[in-house]
VOGU-3710 file (C-alpha; in Angstrom, 3 decimals, decimal comma):
1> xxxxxxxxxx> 187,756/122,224/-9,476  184,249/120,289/-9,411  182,149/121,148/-12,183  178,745/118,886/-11,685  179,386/116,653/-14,552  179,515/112,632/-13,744  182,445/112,232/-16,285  186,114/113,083/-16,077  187,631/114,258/-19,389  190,400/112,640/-21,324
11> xxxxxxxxxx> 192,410/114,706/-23,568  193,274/114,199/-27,056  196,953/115,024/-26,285  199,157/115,668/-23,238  198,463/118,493/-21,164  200,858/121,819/-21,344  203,640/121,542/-18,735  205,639/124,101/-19,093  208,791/121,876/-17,085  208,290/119,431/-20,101
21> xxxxxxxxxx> 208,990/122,553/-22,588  212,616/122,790/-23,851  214,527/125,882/-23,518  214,911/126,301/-27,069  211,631/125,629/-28,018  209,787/127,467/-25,254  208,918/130,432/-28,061  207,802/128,173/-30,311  205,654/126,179/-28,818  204,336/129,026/-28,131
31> xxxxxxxxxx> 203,773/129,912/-31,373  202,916/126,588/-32,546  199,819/127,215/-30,248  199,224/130,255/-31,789  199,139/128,853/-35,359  196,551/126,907/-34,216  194,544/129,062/-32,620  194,760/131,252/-35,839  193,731/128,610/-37,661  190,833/127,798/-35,787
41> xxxxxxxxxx> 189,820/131,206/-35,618  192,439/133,694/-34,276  193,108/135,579/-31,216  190,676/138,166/-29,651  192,296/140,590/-26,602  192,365/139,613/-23,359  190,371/141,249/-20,601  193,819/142,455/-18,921  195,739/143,352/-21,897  195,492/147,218/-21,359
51> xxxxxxxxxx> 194,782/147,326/-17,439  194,864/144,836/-14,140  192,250/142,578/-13,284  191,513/141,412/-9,707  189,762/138,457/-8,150  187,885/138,078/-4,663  189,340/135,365/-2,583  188,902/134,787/1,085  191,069/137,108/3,075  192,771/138,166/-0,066
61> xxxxxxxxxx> 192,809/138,712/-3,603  194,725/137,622/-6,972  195,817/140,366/-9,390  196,904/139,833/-13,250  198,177/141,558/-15,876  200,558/141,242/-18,831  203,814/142,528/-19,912  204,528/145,809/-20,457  205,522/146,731/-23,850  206,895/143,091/-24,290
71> xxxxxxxxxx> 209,918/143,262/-22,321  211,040/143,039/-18,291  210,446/145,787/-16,134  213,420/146,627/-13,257  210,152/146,450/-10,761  206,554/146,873/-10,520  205,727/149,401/-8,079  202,313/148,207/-6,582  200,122/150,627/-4,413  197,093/149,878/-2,340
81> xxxxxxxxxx> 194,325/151,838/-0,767  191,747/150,372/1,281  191,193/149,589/4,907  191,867/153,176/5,838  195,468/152,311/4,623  197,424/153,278/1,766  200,362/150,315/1,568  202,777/150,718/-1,647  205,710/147,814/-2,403  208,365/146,541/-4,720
91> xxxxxxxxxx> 208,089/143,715/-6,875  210,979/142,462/-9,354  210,101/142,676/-13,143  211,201/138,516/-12,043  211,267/136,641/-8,885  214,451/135,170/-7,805  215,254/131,686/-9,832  216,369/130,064/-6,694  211,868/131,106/-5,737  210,686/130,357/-8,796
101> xxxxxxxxxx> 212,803/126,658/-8,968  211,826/126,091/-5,244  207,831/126,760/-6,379  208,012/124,520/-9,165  206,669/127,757/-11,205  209,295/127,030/-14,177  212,490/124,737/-14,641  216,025/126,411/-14,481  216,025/126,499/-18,243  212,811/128,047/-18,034
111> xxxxxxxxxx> 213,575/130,598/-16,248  216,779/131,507/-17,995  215,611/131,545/-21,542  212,510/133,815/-20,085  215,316/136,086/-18,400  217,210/136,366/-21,474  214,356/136,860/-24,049  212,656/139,225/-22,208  215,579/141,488/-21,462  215,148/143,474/-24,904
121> xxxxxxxxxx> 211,586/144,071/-26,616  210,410/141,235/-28,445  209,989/142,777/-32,606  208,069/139,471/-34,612  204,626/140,070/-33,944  204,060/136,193/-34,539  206,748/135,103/-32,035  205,593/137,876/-29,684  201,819/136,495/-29,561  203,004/132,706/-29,068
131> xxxxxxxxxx> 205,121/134,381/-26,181  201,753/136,079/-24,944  199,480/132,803/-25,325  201,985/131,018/-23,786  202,033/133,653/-20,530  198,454/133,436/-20,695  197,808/129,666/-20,561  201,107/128,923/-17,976  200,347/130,439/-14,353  203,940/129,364/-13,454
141> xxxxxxxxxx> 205,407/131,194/-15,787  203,233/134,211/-14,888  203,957/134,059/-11,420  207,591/133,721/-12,092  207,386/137,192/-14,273  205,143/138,609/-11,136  202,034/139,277/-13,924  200,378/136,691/-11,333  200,696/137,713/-7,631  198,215/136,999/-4,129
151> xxxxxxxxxx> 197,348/139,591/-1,650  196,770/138,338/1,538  195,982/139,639/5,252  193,014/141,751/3,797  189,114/142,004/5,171  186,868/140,414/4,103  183,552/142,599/2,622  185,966/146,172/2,392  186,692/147,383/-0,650  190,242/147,731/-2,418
161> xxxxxxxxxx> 191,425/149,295/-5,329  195,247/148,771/-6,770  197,309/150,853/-9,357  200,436/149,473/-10,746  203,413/150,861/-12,431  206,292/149,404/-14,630  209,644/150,849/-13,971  212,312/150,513/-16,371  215,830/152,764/-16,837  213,676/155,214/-14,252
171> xxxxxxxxxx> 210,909/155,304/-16,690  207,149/154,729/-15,594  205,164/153,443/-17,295  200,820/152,675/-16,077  200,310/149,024/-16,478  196,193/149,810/-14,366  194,186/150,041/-11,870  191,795/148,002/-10,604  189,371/147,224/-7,471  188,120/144,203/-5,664
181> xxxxxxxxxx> 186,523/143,451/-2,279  187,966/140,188/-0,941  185,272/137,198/-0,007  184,259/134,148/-2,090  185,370/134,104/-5,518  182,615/134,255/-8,539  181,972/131,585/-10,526  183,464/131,580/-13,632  180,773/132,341/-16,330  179,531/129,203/-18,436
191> xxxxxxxxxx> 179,313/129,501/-22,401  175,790/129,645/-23,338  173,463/128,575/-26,414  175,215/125,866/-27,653  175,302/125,135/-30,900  175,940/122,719/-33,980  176,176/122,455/-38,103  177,820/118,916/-38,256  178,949/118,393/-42,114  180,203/115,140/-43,313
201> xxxxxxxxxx> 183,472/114,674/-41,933  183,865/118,000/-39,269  181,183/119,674/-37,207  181,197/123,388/-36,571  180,269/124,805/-32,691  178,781/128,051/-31,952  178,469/129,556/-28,557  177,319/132,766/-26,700  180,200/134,523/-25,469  180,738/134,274/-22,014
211> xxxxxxxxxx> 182,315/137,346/-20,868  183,452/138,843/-17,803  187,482/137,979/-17,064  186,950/135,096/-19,761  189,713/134,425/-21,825  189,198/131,233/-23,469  187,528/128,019/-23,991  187,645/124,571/-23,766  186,004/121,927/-25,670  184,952/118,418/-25,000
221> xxxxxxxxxx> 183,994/115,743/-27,817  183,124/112,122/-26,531  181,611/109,456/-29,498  179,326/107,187/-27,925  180,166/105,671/-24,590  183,543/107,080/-24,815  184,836/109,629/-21,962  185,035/113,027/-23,406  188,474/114,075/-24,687  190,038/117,527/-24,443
231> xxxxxxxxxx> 189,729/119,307/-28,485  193,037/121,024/-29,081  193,961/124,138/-29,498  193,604/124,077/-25,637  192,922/127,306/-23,938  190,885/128,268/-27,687  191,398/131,996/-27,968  188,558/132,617/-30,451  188,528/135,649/-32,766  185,825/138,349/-32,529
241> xxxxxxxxxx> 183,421/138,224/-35,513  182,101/141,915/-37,227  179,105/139,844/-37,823  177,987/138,352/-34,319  180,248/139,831/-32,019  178,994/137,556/-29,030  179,412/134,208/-30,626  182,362/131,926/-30,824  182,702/129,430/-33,397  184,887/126,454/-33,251
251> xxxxxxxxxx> 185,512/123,610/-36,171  185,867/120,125/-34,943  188,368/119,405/-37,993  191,843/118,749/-37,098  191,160/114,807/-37,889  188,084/114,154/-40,297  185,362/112,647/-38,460  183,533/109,869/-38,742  180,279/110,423/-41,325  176,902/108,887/-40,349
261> xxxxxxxxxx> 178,182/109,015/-36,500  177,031/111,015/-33,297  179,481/112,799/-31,421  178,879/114,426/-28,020  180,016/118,316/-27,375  180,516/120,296/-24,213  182,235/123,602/-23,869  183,800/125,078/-20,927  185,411/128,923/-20,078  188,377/129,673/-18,417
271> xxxxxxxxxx> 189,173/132,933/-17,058  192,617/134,396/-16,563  193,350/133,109/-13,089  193,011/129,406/-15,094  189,756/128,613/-13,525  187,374/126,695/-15,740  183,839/126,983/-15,832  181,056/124,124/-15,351  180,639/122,805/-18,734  177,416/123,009/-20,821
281> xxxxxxxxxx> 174,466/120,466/-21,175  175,565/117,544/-23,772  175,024/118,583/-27,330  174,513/115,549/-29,958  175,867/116,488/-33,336  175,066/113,576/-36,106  177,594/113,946/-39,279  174,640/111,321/-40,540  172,641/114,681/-40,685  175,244/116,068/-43,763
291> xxxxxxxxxx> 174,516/113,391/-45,712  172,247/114,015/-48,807  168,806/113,644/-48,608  167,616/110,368/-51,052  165,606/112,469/-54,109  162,143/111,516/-54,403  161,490/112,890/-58,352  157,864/113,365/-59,501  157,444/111,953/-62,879  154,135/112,569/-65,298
301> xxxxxxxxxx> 150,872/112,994/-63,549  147,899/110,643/-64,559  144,579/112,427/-65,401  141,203/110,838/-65,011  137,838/111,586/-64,802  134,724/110,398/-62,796  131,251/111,971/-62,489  132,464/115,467/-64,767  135,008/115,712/-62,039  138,980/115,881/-62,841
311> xxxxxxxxxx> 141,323/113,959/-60,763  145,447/114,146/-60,605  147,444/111,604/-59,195  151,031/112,185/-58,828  153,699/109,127/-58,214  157,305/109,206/-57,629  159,716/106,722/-56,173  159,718/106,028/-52,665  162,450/107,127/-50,231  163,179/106,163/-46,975
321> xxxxxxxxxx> 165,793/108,062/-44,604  165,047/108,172/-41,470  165,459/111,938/-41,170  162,385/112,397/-43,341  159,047/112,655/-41,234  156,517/112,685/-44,195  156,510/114,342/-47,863  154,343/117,095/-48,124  152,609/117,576/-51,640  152,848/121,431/-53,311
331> xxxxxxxxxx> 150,130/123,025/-55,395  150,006/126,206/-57,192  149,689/127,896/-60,628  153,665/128,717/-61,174  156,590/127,365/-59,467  156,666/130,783/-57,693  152,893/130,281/-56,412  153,301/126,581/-54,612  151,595/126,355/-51,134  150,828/123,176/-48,974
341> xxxxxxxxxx> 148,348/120,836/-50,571  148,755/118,209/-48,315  150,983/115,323/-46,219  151,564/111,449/-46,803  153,327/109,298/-44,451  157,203/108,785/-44,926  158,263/106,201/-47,674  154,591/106,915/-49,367  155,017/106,822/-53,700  151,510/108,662/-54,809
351> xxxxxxxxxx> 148,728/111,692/-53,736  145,385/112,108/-55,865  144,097/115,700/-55,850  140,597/115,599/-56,203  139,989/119,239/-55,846  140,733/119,857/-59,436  138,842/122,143/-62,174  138,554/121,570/-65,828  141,053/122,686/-68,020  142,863/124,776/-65,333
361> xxxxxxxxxx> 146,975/124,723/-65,479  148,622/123,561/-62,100  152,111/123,146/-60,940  152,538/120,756/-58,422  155,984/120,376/-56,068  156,931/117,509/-53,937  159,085/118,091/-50,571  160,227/116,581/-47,539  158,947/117,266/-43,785  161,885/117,286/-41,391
371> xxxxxxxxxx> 162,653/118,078/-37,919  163,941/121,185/-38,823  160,859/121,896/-40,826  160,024/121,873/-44,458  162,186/121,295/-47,422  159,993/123,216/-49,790  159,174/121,891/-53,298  162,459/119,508/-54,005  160,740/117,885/-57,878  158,252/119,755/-59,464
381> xxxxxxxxxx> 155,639/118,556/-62,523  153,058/120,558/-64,507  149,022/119,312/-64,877  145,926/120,292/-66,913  143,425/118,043/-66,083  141,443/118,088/-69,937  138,573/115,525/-69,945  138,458/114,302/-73,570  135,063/113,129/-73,350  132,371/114,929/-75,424
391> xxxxxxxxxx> 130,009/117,528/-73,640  126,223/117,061/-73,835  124,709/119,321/-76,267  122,338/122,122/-75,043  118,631/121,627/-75,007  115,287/123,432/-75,906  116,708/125,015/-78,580  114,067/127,772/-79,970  113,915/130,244/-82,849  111,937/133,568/-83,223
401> xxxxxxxxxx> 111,786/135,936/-85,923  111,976/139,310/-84,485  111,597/140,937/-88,540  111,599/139,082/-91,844  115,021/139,583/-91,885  116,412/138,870/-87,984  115,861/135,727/-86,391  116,830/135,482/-82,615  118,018/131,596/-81,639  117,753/130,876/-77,601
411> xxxxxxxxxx> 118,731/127,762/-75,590  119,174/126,481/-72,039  122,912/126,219/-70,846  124,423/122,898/-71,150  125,838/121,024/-67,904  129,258/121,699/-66,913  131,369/124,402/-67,293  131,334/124,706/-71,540  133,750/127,579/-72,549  130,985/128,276/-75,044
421> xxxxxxxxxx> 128,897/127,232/-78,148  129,265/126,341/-81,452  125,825/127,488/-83,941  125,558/125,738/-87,289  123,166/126,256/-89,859  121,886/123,056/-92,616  119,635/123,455/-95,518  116,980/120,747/-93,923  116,872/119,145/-90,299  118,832/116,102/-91,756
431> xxxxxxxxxx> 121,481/117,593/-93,486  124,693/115,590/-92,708  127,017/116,942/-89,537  130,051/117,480/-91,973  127,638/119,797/-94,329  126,764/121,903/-92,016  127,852/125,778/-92,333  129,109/127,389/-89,518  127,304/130,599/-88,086  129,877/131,485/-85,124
441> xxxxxxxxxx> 133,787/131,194/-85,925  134,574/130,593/-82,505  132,770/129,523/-79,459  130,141/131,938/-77,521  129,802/132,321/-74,000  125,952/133,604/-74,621  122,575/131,249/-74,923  120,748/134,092/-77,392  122,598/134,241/-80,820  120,618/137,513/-82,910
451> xxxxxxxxxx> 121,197/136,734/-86,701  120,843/138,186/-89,647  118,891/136,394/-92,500  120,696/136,653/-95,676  118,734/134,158/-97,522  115,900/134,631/-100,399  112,008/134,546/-99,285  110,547/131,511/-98,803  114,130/129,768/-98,334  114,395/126,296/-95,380
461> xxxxxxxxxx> 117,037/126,312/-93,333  117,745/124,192/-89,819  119,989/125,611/-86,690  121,943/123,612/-84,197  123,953/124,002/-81,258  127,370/122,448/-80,209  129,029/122,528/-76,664  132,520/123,744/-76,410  133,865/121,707/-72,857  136,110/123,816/-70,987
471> xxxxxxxxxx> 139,014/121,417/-72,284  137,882/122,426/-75,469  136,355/119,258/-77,108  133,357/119,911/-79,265  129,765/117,565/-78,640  127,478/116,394/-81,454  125,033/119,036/-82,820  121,889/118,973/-80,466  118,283/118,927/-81,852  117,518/121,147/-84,805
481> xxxxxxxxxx> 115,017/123,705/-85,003  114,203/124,730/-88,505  113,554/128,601/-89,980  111,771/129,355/-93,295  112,615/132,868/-94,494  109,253/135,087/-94,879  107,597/135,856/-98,168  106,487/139,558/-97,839  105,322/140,006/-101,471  105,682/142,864/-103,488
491> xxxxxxxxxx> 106,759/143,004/-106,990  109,853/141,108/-107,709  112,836/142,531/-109,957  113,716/140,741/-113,770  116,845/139,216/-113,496  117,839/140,031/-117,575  120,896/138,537/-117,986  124,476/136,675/-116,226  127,114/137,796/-118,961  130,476/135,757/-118,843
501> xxxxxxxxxx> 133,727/137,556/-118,663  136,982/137,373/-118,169  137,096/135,305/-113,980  133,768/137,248/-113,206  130,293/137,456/-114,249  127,831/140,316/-114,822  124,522/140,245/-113,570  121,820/142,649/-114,881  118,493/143,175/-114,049  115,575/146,336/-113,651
511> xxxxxxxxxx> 112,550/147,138/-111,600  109,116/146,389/-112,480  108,195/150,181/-110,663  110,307/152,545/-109,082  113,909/151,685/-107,592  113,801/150,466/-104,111  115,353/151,195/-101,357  118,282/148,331/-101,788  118,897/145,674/-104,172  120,093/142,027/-102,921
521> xxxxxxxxxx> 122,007/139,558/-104,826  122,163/136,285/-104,195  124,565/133,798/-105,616  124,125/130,003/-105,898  127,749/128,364/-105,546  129,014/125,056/-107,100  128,438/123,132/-103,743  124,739/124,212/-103,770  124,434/126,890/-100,677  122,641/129,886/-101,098
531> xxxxxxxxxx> 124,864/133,288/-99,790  124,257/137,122/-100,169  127,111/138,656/-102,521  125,930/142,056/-102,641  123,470/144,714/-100,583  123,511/147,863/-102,646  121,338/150,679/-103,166  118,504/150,679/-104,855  119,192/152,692/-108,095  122,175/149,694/-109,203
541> xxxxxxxxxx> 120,849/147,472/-111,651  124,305/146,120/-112,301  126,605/143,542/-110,557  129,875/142,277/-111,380  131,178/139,410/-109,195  134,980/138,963/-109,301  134,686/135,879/-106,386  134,134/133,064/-109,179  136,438/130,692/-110,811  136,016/128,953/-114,237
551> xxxxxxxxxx> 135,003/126,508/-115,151  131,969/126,461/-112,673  128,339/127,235/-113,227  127,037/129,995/-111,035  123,363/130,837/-110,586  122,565/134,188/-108,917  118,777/135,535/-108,199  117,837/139,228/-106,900  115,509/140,634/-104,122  115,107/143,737/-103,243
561> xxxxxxxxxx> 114,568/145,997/-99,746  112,063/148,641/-98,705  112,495/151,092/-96,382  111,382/149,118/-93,527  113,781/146,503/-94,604  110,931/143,820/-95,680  112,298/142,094/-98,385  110,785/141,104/-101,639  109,958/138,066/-103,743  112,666/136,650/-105,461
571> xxxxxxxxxx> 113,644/137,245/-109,314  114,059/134,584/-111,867  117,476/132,545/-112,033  120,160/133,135/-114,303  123,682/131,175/-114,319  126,763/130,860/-116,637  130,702/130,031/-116,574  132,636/133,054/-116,021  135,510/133,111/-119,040  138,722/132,420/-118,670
581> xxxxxxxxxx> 140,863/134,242/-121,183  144,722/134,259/-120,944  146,674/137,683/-121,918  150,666/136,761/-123,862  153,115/139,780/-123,470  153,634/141,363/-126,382  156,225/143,674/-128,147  155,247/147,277/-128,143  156,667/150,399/-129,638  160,204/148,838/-131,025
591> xxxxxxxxxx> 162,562/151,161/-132,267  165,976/151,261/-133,434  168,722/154,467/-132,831  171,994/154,922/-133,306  174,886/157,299/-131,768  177,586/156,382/-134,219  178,676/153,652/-132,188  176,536/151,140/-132,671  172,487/149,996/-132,626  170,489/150,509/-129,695
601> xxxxxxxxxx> 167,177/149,340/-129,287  163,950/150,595/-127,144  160,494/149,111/-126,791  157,590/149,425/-124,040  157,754/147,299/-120,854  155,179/144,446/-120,414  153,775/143,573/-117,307  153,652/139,966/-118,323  157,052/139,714/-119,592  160,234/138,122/-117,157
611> xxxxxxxxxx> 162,933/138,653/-120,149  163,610/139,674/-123,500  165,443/137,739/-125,875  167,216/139,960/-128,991  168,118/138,324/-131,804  170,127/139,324/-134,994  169,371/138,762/-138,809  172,378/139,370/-140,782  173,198/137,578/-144,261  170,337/134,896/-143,978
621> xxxxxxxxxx> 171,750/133,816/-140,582  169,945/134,592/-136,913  171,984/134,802/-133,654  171,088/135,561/-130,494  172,669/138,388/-129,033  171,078/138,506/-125,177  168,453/138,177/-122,905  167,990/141,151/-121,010  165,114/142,109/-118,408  165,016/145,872/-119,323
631> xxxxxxxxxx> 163,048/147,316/-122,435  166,378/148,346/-124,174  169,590/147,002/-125,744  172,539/148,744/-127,615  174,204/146,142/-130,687  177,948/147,661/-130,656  178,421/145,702/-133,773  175,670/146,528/-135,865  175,720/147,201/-139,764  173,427/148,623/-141,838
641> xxxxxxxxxx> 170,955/146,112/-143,303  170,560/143,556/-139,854  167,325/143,003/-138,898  166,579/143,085/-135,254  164,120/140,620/-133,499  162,811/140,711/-129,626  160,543/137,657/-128,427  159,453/138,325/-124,565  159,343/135,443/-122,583  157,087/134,743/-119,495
651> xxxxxxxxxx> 158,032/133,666/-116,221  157,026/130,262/-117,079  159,113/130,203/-120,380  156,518/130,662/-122,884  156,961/133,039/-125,646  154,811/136,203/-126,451  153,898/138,195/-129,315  157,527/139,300/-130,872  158,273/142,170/-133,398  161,193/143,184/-135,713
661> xxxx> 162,955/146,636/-136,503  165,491/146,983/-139,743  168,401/149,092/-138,678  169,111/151,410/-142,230
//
């Protein structure tokens, strides 16, 4: 039949004739078709297999079913109603040979293996579906078995309906029922949505399910300017899959293809009267299209910086497949946050973002555009754009004592985007950048910094400020503003004396009147700064500082508070050297017991001790017995008349104060 395409097919192999089949191998063929339709996917149930299906013709009909139970009826007993007529005949379970010869249905060896096969049920379930496929795809054969008859002499436009029975041994069995109103046949549904996934050497073909009274499928496959050749298995009896019942999937792979090379698909159907559909539109599957993609791979962005502002310019290698549109660029601030930054042309090797901030952690992922759409991020790098250049410092910096003993530092906000500032604090407005004492540990977001003046009366002092950028690179201290502490007067304490001791140093002094309200002390350190030691209440007139190391000289003054917190004049000065005396362990409490069995010896731990060493005196002659790390030893040997000795013995090996015990 015509089909509206421009091209006649060629097939891949010989068509199925069944009067080319050998009588022996009739079944297996049969099965041999089946393996591969397994293979490809399997056999789904045909429309007729549990009833009768009919189809219009002009002035007649054509009716089709299967086998009953597998095995030849005596007759079929068919019965018609329609017309305003009820018409019931006799059909063999198999035409006459001499018919089915004359007919060219089947070959005499046809006919007799079918005659003798069918006589008894057929039991292998894989030799009884090659027998069925084989039934299905040969209308010879099915008209020879009378599962394939015509009705004729009926009207056109009146309805029919048919109910046949198997008879066998005087046993009936319901083969169906079905209806039909004769008059031009339907077309035979065409598969629709076409569909391909070509891989490298086979492409897979997906269609919608065609339905009505169709069976099966055929498939077409031209390359190039080729004509199309028939894909076997031919009929395909595809499989139904749980997951989309109404597609059919069919793999191109009983030769590997060709890779990088465009092949040309059509599909037909074919119902069970053997009538086969109009094929689909031309579908061009490209194996090129498996092929991996070339890998464009990011490597380490380059940071600059113009005019405060950050810039990051990625660069990878270039690709070029034709199947790539463009590369689209990725930004986010995780791999799991990427979103289109932009697009560059295909075969394209760098992107500069310029919509950067300071200091701020991207990702950034590189893809591919394709006709199918995005790739997604396919090489991904990590940027911080830091800017090593210094930040200006702040200016009009300003100080204001709020009390004689808070001053209150202000300044205007520096350009950029600082993370904070730096305050720093110099005896005099030219005291050297790497003297300078810092006031804040870290950087502060603030431009007012309220401080608390723990310095002496009358004392200089200079404050600057330093920019913290936002990559975190600290700027040269700005202009200094300088701060002398207020005198308020009043009568001053004595200092009397700084007494060296043992790694501290004493400082005494007393009160011209009556105790204040708080006492200051002030101590002067090796490296020259001034720094408050001590705030305590009024009524000490005693300090002891433990924060000094010897050698050094140490000068320490003393101010005191009133009520209102104004602050005093200084006292006098008064330094020393704090002492540096070093303690030996010694040997405490030594005695000597004995049990009977021997000497045993006890003395008092020392803190400064790591071991004890015991010696013996015995006859003019010493011998060490042990050194033990517990205050106590037992001499199992011991005589009356030795003379015990213990030495302890410092970490560091050197020997403390000993002592001896006589053992009577």
């Amino acid at each position: 039949m015509k089909n509206g395409n421009d091209f006649k097919p060629r097939r891949t192999h010989a068509p199925l004739r069944p009067q080319h089949l050998l009588v022996a191998s009739l079944v297996l063929l049969g099965m041999g078709q089946a393996q591969d339709t397994l293979r490809k996917g399997g056999m789904a149930p045909d429309p007729a297999k549990t009833g009768v299906a009919a189809l219009p013709q002009p002035g007649g009909a054509l009716l089709h079913w299967t086998l009953t139970e597998g095995v030849l009826p005596d007759t079929y007993r068919l019965i018609r109603k329609g017309g305003g007529a009820t018409v019931s005949r006799e059909l063999p379970g198999i035409v006459p040979k001499a018919e089915a010869i004359k007919n060219d249905w089947v070959t005499a060896q046809q006919y007799d293996f079918l005659k003798a096969k069918l006589a008894k049920p057929v039991s292998d379930p894989f030799e009884k579906l090659g027998l069925q496929l084989q039934l299905l795809t040969s209308a010879g054969m099915a008209r020879t078995l009378n599962l394939l008859i015509t009705e004729t002499a009926l009207r056109d436009g009146t309805r029919y309906s048919y109910r046949v029975v198997a008879v066998r041994g005087g046993k009936e069995t319901l083969v169906g029922t079905a209806t039909v109103t004769p008059g031009a046949p339907p077309a035979v549904l065409a598969p629709g949505k076409l569909s391909a996934s070509p891989e490298r050497t086979r492409v897979v073909l997906a269609w919608q399910r065609s339905g009505g009274q169709v069976m099966a499928y055929r498939v077409y496959r031209s390359e190039g300017s080729a004509e199309p050749q028939l894909l076997q298995p031919s009929p395909y009896f595809p499989t139904v899959e749980p997951a989309q019942p109404d597609r059919v999937t069919f793999k191109d792979d009983a030769l590997p293809l060709k890779p990088k090379t465009k092949y040309s698909y059509q599909v037909a159907s074919l119902d069970l009267f053997g009538r086969e559909s109009a094929r689909t539109a031309v579908l061009v599957a490209d194996t090129g299209d498996a092929e991996p993609f070339p890998r464009a791979s990011l490597v380490d962005p380059v940071i600059t910086f113009a005019d405060g502002r950050g810039r990051v310019t990625l660069n990878w290698n270039a690709v070029k497949d034709p199947r790539i549109l463009g590369l689209i660029i990725y930004r986010g601030s995780s791999p799991d946050t990427l979103l289109p930054l932009g697009e560059v042309a295909a075969g394209s090797s760098t992107y500069t973002d310029t919509g950067t901030e300071e200091a701020k952690s991207y990702v950034y992922g590189l893809g591919y555009k394709l006709a199918a759409g995005p790739s997604g991020p396919l090489s991904i790098r990590g940027a911080q754009p830091l800017n090593p250049a210094q930040p200006a410092p702040p200016k009009d910096l300003s100080a204001k004592l709020e009390d004689a003993n808070t001053l209150i530092l202000s300044w205007q906000p520096a350009p950029g985007n600082p993370i904070g500032y730096l305050v720093v604090r110099g005896s005099a407005a030219n005291t050297p950048s790497d003297k300078l004492v810092s006031v804040t540990p870290r950087p502060i977001s603030a431009t007012t910094l309220k401080l608390r003046l723990d310095a002496s009366p009358g004392t200089g002092m200079a404050f600057r400020v330093i920019t913290v950028s936002a990559s975190g690179v600290s700027g040269k201290p700005g202009e200094p503003v300088t701060v002398v502490t207020p005198r308020i007067g009043g009568d001053a304490p004595t200092l009397l004396s700084v007494e060296p001791q043992n790694s501290a140093l004493k400082v005494t002094w007393v009160y011209s009147d009556t105790a204040p309200a708080q006492v200051e002390v002030f101590r002067q350190n090796p490296q020259g700064d001034l720094v408050l030691v001590a705030r305590l209440p009024g009524a000490t007139t005693a300090f002891t500082d433990h924060n000094v190391v010897a050698p050094f000289a140490y000068a320490y003054l003393v101010t005191t508070l009133d009520t209102q917190g104004k602050r005093s004049d200084p006292s006098n000065v008064g330094s020393a050297v704090p002492l540096n005396i070093t303690s030996t362990p010694q040997i405490k409490a030594l005695t000597v017991s004995t049990d009977g069995k021997g000497a045993t010896l006890n003395w008092t731990a020392d803190q400064g001790a790591a071991s004890y060493a015991v010696y013996r005196m015995r006859g003019g002659r010493q011998e060490r017995l042990s050194v033990v790390t517990s205050p106590t030893y037992t001499d199992a040997l011991a005589k009356a008349g030795d003379l015990y000795r213990v030495v302890p013995v410092e970490q560091s090996g050197i020997q403390g104060q000993e002592a001896t015990v006589a053992f009577k």
